[in-house]
RODO-2510 file (C-alpha; in nm, 4 decimals, decimal comma):
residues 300
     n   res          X          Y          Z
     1     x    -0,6665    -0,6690    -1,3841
     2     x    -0,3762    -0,4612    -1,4071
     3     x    -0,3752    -0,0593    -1,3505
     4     x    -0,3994     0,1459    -1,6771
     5     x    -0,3143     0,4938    -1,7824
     6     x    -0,5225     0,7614    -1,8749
     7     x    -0,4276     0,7436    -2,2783
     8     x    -0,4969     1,0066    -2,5141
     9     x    -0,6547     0,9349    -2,7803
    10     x    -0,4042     0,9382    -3,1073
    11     x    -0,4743     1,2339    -3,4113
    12     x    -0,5379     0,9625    -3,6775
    13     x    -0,8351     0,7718    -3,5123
    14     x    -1,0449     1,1234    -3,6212
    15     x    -0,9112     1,0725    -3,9980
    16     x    -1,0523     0,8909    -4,2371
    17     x    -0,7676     0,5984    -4,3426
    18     x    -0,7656     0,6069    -4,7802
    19     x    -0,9289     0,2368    -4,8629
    20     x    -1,2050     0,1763    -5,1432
    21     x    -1,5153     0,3952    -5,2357
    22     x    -1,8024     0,3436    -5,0565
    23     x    -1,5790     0,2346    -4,8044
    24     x    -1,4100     0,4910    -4,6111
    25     x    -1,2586     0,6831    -4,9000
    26     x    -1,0634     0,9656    -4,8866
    27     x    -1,2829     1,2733    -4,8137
    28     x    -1,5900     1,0836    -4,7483
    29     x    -1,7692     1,2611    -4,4844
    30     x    -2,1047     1,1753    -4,2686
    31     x    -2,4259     1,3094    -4,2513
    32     x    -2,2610     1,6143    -4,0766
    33     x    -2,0257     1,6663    -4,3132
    34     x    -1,7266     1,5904    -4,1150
    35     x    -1,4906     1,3288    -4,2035
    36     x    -1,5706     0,9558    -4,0941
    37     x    -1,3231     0,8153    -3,9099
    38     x    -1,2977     0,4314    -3,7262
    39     x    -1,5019     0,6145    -3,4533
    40     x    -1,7742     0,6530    -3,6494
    41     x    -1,6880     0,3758    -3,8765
    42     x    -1,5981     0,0664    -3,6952
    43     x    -1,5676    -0,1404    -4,0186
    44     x    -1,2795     0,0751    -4,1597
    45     x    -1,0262    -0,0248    -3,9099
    46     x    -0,9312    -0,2915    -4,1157
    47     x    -0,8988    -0,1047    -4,4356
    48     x    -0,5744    -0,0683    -4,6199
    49     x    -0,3537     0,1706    -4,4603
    50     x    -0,4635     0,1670    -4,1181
    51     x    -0,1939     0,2467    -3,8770
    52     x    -0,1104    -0,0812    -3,6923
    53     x    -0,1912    -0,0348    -3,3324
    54     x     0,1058    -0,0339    -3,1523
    55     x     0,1821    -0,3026    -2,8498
    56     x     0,0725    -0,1739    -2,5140
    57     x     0,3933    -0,3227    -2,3897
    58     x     0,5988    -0,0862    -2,6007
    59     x     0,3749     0,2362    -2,6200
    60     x     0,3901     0,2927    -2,2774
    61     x     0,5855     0,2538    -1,9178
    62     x     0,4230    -0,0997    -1,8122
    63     x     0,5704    -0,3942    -1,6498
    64     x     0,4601    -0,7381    -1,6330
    65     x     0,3632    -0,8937    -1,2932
    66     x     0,5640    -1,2091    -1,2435
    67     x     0,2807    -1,4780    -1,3918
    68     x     0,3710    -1,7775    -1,5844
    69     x     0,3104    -1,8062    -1,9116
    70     x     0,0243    -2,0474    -2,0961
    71     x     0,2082    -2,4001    -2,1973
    72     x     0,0859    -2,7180    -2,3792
    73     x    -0,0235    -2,8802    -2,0801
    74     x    -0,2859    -2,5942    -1,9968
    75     x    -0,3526    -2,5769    -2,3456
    76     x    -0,4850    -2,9224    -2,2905
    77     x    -0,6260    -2,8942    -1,9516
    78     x    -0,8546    -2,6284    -2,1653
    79     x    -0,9139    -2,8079    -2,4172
    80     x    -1,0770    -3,0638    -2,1586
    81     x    -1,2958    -2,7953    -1,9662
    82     x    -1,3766    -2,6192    -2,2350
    83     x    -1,4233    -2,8589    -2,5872
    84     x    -1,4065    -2,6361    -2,9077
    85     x    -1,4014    -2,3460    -2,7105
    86     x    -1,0185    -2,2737    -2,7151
    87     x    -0,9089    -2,0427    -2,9542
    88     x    -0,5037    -2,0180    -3,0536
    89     x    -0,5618    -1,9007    -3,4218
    90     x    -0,3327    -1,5270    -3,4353
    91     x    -0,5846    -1,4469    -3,7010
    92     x    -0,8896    -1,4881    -3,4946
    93     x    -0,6888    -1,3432    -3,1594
    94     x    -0,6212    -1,0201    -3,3466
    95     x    -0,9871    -0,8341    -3,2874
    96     x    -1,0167    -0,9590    -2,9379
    97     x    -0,6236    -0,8417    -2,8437
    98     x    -0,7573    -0,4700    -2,9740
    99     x    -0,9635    -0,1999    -2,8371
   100     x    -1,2678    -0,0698    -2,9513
   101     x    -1,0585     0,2448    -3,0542
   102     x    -0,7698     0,0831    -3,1546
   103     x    -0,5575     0,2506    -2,9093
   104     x    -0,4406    -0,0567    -2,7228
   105     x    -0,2991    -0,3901    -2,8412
   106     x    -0,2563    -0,7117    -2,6249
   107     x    -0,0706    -1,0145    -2,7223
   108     x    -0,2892    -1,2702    -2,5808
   109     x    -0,2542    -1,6447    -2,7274
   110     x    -0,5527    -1,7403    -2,6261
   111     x    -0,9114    -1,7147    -2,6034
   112     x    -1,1411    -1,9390    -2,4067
   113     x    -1,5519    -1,9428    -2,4423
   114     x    -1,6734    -2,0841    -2,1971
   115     x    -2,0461    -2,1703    -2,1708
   116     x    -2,1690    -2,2161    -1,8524
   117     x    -2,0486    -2,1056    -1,4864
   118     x    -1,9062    -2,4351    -1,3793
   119     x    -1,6424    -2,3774    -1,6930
   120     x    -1,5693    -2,0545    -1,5911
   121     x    -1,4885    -2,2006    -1,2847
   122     x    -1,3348    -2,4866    -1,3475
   123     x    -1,0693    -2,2429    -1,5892
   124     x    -1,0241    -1,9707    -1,2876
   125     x    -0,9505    -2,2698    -1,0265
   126     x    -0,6891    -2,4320    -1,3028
   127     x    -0,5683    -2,0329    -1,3893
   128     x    -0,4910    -1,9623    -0,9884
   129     x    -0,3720    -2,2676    -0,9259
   130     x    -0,0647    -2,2193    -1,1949
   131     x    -0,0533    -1,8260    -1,1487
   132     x    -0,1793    -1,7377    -1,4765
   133     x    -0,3013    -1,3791    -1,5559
   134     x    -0,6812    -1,3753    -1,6876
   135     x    -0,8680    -1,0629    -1,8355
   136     x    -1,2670    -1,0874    -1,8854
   137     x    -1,3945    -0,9865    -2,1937
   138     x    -1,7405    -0,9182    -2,3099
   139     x    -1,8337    -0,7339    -2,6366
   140     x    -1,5147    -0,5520    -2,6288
   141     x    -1,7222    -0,1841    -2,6433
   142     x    -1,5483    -0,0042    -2,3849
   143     x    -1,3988     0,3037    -2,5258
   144     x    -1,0772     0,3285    -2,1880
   145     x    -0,8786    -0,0414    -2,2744
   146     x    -1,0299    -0,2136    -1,9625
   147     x    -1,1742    -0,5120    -2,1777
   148     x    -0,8330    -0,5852    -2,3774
   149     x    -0,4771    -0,7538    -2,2500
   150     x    -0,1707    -0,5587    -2,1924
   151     x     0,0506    -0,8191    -2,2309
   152     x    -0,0209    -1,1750    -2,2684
   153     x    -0,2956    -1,2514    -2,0447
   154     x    -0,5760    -1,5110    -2,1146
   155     x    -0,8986    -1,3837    -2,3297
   156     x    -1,1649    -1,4922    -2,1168
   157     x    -1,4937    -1,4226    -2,3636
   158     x    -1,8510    -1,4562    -2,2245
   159     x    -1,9968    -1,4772    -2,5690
   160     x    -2,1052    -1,7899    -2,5766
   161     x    -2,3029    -1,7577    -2,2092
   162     x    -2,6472    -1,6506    -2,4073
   163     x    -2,8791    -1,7506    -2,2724
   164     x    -3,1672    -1,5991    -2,0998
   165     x    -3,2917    -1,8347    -1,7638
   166     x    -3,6347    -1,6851    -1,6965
   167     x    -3,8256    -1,4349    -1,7334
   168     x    -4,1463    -1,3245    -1,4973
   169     x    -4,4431    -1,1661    -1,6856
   170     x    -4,5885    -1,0519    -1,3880
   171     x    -4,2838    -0,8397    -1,2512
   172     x    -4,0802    -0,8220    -1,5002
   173     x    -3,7849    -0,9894    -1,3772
   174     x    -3,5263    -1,1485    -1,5667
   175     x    -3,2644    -1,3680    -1,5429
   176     x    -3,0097    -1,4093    -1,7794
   177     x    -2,6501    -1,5561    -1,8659
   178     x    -2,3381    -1,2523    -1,8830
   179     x    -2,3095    -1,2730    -2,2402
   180     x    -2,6369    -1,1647    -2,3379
   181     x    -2,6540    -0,9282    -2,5793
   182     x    -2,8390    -0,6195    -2,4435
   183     x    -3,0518    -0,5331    -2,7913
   184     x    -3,1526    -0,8828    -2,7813
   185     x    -3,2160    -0,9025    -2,4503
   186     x    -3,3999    -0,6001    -2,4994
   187     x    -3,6398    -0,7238    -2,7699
   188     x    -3,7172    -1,0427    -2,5687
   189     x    -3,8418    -0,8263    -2,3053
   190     x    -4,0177    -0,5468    -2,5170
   191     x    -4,2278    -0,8607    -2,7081
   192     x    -4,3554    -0,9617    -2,3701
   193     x    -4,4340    -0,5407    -2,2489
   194     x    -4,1527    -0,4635    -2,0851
   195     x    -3,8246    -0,2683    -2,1699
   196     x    -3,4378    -0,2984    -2,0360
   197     x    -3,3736    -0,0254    -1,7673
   198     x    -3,0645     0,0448    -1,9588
   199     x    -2,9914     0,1591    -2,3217
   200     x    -2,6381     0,2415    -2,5176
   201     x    -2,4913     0,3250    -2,8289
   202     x    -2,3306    -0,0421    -2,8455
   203     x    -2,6129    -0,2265    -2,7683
   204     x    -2,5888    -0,4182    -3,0566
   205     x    -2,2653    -0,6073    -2,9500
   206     x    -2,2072    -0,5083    -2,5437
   207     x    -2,3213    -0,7699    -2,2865
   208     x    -2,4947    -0,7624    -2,0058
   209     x    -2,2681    -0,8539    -1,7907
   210     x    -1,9992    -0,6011    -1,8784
   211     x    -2,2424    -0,3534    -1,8574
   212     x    -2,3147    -0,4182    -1,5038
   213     x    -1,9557    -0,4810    -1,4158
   214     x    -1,9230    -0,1570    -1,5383
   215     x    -2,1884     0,0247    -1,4078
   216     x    -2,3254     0,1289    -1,7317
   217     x    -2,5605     0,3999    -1,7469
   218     x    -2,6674     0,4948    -2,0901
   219     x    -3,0157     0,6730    -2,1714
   220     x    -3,2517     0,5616    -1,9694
   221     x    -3,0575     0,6332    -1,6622
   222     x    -3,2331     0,9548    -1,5397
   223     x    -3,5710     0,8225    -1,6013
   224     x    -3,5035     0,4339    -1,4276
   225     x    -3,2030     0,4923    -1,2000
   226     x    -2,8454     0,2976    -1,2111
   227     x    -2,7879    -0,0629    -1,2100
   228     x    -2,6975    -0,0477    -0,8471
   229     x    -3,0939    -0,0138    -0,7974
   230     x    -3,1982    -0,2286    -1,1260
   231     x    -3,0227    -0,5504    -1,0590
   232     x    -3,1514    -0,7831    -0,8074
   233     x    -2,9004    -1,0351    -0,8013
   234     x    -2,5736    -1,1827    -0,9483
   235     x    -2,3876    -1,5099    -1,0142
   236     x    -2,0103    -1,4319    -0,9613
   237     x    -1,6940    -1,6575    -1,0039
   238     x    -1,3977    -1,5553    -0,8005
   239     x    -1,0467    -1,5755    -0,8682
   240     x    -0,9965    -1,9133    -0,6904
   241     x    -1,3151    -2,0872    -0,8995
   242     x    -1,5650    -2,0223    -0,6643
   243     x    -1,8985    -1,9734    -0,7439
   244     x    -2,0538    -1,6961    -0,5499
   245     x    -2,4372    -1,7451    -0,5928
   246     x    -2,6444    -1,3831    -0,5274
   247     x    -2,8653    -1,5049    -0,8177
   248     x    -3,2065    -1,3758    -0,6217
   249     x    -3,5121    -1,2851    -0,7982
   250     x    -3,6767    -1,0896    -0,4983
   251     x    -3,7686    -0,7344    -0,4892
   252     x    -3,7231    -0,7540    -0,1170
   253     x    -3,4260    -0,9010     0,0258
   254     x    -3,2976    -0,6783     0,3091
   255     x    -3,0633    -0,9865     0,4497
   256     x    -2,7189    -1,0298     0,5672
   257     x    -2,4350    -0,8150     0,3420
   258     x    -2,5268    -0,6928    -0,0084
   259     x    -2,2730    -0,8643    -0,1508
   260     x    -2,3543    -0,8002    -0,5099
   261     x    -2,2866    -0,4590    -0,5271
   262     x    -1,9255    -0,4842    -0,4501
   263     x    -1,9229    -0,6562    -0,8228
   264     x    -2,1557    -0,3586    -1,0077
   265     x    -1,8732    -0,1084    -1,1273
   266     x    -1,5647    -0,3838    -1,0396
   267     x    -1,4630    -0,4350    -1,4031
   268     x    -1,3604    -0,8014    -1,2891
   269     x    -1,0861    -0,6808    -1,0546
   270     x    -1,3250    -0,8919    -0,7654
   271     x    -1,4496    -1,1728    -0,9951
   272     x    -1,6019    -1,2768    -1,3297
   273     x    -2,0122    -1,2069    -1,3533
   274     x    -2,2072    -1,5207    -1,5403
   275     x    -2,5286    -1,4565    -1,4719
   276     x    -2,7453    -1,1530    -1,3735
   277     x    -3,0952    -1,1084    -1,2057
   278     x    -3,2264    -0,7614    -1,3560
   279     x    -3,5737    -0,5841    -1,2727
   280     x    -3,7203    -0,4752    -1,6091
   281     x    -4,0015    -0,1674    -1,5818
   282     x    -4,3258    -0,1973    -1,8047
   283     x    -4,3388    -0,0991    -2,1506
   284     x    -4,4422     0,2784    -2,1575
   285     x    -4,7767     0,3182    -2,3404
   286     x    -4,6324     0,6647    -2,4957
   287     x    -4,3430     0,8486    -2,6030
   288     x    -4,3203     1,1630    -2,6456
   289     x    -4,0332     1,3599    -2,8085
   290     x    -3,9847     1,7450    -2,7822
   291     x    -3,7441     1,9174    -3,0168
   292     x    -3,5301     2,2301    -2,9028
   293     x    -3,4181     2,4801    -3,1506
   294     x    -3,2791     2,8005    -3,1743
   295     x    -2,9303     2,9202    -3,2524
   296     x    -2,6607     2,9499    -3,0386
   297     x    -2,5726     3,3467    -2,9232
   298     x    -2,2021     3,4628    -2,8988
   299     x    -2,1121     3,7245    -2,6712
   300     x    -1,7446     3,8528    -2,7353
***
């Protein structure tokens, strides 16, 4: 993954863009009576007159590392490790080539979705082998451009990897594919009396697996501690296709090197996460919510 800027955050993503009523219409404001802008508003970034993002290329001082570029031939050596899940349409490459905040825009030509680890691996072993660049990408959430290109590197999505391995009734553990969804994932677990140990704004499109190679914390992270403590195991491949397997399910395991916290807060700079043992705590029989009011006091 390459090194990125801090970037500040342009004037116009705070204004609301002029599109249809009901929309994101001029004026329209929240609940707070402040404007709604594609923060707030995800669905207006594609309303008429929204600024074009700008290339990342162009916007600021970054230079390509010397990587080839994707040809027909790996175009076709994709095609064969991953069937129907090679994407080259610009139409459908346009979300995944822009941040969450539209502050950043790749030009990636493609997008693979893999399914499983082995295709994961088998498209890192082919990628290293012909020195081409590779950026993971989950739900694309992140609000800091570490989930989008910078110039034309391959999309590498882990929506497709879904699918939850086991679960454990008695202790709560789970075991689950990267591109989990974390609200689903968390009303799998809440149906059987248990809850995720994590909880975010975008749960309703961020994976699991970039929220552990991120080191999400989120809500719950006072009451049930950070992933580094939550997750009990991980299924990693590494740049060269290799499959590192730290997919434990034990509580316990005080053997050899830790490996799998080197990956927890990487951002696949150290290798791609498929799969992810996490410890889920029980279902709390209560909830209790206080309310804090009062006005604020102003001293000159």
């Amino acid at each position: 993954m390459l090194p990125r800027q801090l970037l500040a955050r342009p004037a116009w993503l705070f204004r609301c863009p002029p599109g249809p009523r009901g929309a994101c219409a001029p004026g329209a404001a929240g609940s707070w009576g402040r404007p709604v802008g594609p923060l707030a508003r995800r669905g207006c970034c594609s309303a008429p007159g929204t600024p074009e993002v700008p290339l990342t290329r162009e916007r600021y001082p970054v230079r390509r590392l010397p990587f080839s570029t994707v040809s027909e031939q790996d175009l076709a050596a994709f095609e064969r490790i991953v069937p129907g899940g090679v994407v080259t349409d610009p139409e459908a490459l346009q979300a995944p080539n822009v941040d969450w905040i539209r502050t950043l825009r790749g030009s990636s030509k493609v997008l693979l979705r893999p399914r499983t680890s082995e295709e994961v691996s088998h498209i890192l072993r082919h990628c290293h082998e012909r020195n081409l660049a590779v950026n993971p990408q989950g739900g694309n959430t992140g609000m800091v451009g570490g989930s989008v290109p910078v110039f034309d590197e391959i999309i590498l999505s882990t929506a497709r990897m879904n699918k939850v391995l086991s679960f454990h009734s008695v202790s709560g553990i789970l075991v689950c594919q990267a591109g989990c969804v974390l609200e689903e994932l968390s009303h799998y677990v809440e149906e059987r009396d248990f809850i995720m140990p994590l909880d975010l704004g975008a749960k309703g499109s961020c994976h699991i697996g970039g929220n552990v190679a991120t080191n999400a914390g989120g809500l719950r992270f006072l009451r049930y501690g950070s992933l580094h403590g939550t997750v009990l195991g991980l299924e990693v491949v590494l740049a060269d296709g290799t499959i590192l397997d730290c997919l434990t399910s034990l509580r316990k395991d005080n053997t050899g090197y830790d490996l799998k916290q080197l990956f927890i807060g990487s951002e696949g700079t150290l290798g791609v996460i498929t799969a992810v043992s996490i410890l889920c705590p029980p279902k709390p029989r209560a909830v209790n919510v206080a309310f804090l009011g009062g006005l604020p006091r102003f001293v000159p």
